[in-house]
N, C-alpha and C positions, 0 to 999 in steps of 0.2 A: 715437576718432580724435584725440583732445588732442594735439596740437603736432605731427600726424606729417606737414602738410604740410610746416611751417619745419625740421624735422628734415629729409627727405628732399630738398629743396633747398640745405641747407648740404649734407649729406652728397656732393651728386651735382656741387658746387661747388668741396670740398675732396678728392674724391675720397678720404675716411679711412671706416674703419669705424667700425659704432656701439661706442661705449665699454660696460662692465660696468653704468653708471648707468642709462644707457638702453633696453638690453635690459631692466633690473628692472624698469624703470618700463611697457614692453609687456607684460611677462609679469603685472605689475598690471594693467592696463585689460582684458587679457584674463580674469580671476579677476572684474572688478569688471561685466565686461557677462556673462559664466559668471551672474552671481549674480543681475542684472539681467534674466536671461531672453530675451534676444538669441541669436537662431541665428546661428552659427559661419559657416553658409553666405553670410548677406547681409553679415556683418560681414567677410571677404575680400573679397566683391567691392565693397565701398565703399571696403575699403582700394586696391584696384587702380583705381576709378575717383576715388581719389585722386592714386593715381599719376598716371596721365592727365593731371588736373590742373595740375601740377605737373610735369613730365615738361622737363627739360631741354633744353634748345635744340642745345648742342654734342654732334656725335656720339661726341668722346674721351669726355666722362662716362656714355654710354647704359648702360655695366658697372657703373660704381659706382652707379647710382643702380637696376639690378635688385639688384644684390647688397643695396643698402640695404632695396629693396623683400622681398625677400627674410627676410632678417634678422627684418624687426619682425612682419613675418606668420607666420614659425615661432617667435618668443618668444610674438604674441600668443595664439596657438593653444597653445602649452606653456600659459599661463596658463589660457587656456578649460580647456584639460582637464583641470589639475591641479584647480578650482574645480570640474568635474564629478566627479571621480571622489571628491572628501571628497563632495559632497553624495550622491552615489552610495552611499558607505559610512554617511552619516548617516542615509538614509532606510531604508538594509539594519538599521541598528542599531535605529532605532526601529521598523519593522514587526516584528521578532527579538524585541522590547522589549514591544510591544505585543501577537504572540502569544500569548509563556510567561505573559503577565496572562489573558490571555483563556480557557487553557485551564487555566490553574490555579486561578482564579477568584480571584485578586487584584486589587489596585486598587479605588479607588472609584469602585461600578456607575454613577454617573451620570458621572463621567467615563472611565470606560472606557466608554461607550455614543456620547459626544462623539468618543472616539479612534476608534472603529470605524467615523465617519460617512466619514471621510477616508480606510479602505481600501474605501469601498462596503460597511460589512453596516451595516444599520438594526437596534440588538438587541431592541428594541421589539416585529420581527415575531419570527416563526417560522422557528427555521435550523434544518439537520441536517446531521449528519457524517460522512463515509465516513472511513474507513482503508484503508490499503492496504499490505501488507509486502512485499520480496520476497525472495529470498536475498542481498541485502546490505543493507546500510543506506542511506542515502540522503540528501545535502544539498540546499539551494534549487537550487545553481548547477549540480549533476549533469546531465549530457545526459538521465536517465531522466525526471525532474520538470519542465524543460524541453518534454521532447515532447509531455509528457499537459498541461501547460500551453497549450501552440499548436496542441495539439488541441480544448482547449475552447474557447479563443478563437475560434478560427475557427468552431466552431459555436455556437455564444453569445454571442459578446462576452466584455464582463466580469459583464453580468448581475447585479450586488452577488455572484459567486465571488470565494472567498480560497482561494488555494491555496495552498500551501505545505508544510513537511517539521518533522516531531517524533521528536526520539532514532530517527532514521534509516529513520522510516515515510512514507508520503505519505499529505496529508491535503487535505480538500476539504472547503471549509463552503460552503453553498448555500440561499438560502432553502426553508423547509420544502416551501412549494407547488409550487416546481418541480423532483418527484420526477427530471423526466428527464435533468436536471444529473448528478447523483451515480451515476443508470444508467450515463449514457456516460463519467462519471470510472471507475467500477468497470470496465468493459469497457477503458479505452484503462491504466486502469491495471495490468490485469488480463495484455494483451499485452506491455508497454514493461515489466514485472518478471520476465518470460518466466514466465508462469503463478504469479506470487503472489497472495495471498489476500487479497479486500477484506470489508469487515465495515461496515455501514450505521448510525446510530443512527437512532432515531426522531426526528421534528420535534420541539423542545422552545421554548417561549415565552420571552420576556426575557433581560436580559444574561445571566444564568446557565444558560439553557437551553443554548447552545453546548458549555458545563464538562459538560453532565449528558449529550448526545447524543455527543458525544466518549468521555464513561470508557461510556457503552453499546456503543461501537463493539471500542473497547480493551476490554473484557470480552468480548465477541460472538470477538474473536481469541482468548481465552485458551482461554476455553470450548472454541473449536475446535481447539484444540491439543490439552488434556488428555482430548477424546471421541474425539481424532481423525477430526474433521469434514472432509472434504476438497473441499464445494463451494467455487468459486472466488466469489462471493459471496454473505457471508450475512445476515440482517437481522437488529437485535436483537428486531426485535418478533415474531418467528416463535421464537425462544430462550429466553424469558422465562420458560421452567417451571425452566431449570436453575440462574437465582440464586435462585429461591424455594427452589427444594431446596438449595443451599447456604450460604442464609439465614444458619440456625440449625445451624452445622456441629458442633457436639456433638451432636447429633441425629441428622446423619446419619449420623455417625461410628459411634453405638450400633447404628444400623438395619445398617449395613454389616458390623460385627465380629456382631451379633446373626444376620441374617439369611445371611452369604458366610463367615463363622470357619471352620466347620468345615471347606470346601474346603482349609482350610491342612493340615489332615490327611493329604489323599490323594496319593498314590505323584506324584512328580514337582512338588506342591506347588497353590497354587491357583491359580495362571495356567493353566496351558492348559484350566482349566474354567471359567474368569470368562472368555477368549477366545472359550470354546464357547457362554456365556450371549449373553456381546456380538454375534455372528454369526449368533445365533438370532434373537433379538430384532429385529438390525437388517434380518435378511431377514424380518419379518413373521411369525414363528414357523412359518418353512416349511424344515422338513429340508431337503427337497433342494438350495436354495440354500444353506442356510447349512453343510452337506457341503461345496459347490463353494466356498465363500467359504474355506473351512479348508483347501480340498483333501484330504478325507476320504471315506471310504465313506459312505452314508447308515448303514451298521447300524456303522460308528466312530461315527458320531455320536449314534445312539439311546442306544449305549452309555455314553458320554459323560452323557446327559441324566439315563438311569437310576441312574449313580453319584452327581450331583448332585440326584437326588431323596432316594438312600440315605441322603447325607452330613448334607442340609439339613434332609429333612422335606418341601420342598417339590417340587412337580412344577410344573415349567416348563410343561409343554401345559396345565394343567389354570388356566380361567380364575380360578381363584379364589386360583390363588399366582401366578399370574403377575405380575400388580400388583407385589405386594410384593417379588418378585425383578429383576423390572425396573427398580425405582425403587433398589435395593440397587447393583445392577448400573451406572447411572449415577452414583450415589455413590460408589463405587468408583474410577471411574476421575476423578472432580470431586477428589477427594482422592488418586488417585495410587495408591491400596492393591493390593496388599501391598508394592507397592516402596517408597510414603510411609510406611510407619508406623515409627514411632518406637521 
């Protein structure tokens, strides 16, 4: 409010507009109570019960002195918001700043643990991470991340949730304890991607547990990709047999050309009989579904089983190879074979 009663009484005096000096100098007081933390809202109507104040006696000036009123309320509001909208992009820049730390596991852990008090996570406890993809990618400011944002909020609060978006995924960090966060992130995110695919990590302790339930969730996706996993979501900790099996990928590498080679032999190659394993297997080694999963006869399919016992050595039904062609049969496609091999 500096000088804008004496302004607005010469002004409404001389009947002249405010000069270029004067507008600068509103559009600063508005940037300087912006920065001050003063609502916009109280700060016009003090400017008008300024006016009041002040408010000219002769009826010839009542236009030059709204038009004055005028004027220094739309500079000073240009000011407020030009100072909101840097501090706007400051704060976008350092949470932006402070994610890619947080899930890369850069920074120093005790001051990244100071940074994360100020978006609400304590890393001291227990967080866990959902992912979530859907057929596009995805930024903060997208109506998709948005939605599932003011759907947790209204059902939680802020809770210590960070939400927010990584190389175009949606993400949600939640303390560990309260599982039911990331259920209803995976559900509202599960809709607002029109059926994309969420991936949960396990609770993990300290600054760095965040980094580790995060690449658990982003593995839990990959995995589900290359087995072709299609529930909508899935947890790492129900998954965990398939990076032990990809551990030691020379290994399985052996196991797979050892135990699945020979299928490369037979008429049409070894896909439609690693299809025929995979459909077996995933209906519980029960023909008749895994006929109907292939869209085949059951005695196509017997057929089928018989040549991959001729080719392998082993028989699928018989419990004592199954194991080993089972575990072959998920290597296989953990590595992509025979379309990955080199």
């Amino acid at each position: 409010m500096e000088g804008y009663a004496h302004l607005l009484a010469e002004v409404a005096a001389t009947g002249r507009r405010l000069n270029r000096d004067e507008i600068a100098s509103r559009r600063a007081l508005g940037e300087r109570a912006a920065e001050a933390g003063f609502g916009l809202r109280s700060l016009v109507s003090a400017h008008l019960s300024g006016a009041r104040g002040t408010w000219p006696r002769g009826a010839d000036s009542a236009d030059e002195a709204l038009a004055a009123v005028q004027q220094v309320v739309d500079a000073f509001a240009e000011g407020y918001e030009r100072a909101q909208r840097l501090a706007v992009r400051q704060e976008e820049a350092a949470r932006r700043e402070f994610i890619d730390d947080l899930l890369y596991g850069r920074s120093d852990l005790g001051r990244l643990a100071e940074r994360a008090e100020r978006f609400g996570l304590r890393l001291s406890h227990e967080h866990a991470v959902a992912v979530a993809r859907g057929v596009a990618a995805y930024d903060e400011g997208d109506p998709v991340p948005r939605q599932v944002e003011r759907a947790l909020i209204s059902r939680f609060g802020d809770r210590s949730i960070l939400l927010t978006t990584k190389d175009g995924r949606l993400l949600c960090i939640a303390p560990g304890h309260q599982r039911e966060v990331l259920t209803y992130f995976a559900k509202q995110a599960h809709a607002a991607t029109d059926g994309g695919q969420v991936a949960v990590g396990r609770p993990q302790s300290g600054p760095g547990g965040v980094v580790q339930s995060y690449e658990e969730a982003l593995s839990s996706l990959e995995i589900a990709e290359r087995l072709g996993l299609d529930d909508p979501v899935l947890h790492a900790s129900d998954l965990l047999v398939y990076p032990v099996l990809a551990r030691d990928r020379q290994a399985m590498a052996d196991l797979v050309h050892n135990t699945l080679g020979p299928l490369t032999t037979a008429r049409g190659g070894a896909v439609p009989l690693l299809d025929t394993l995979t459909a077996y297997f995933d209906s519980g080694c029960v023909a008749a579904e895994a006929a109907r999963r292939l869209s085949l006869s059951v005695r196509a399919l017997t057929y089928r089983l018989e040549r991959i016992h001729k080719l392998t050595g082993a028989n699928p039904s018989d419990p004592a190879h199954r194991y080993v062609l089972q575990t072959a049969v998920i290597g296989a496609r953990l590595l992509d074979w025979p379309a990955g091999e080199s």
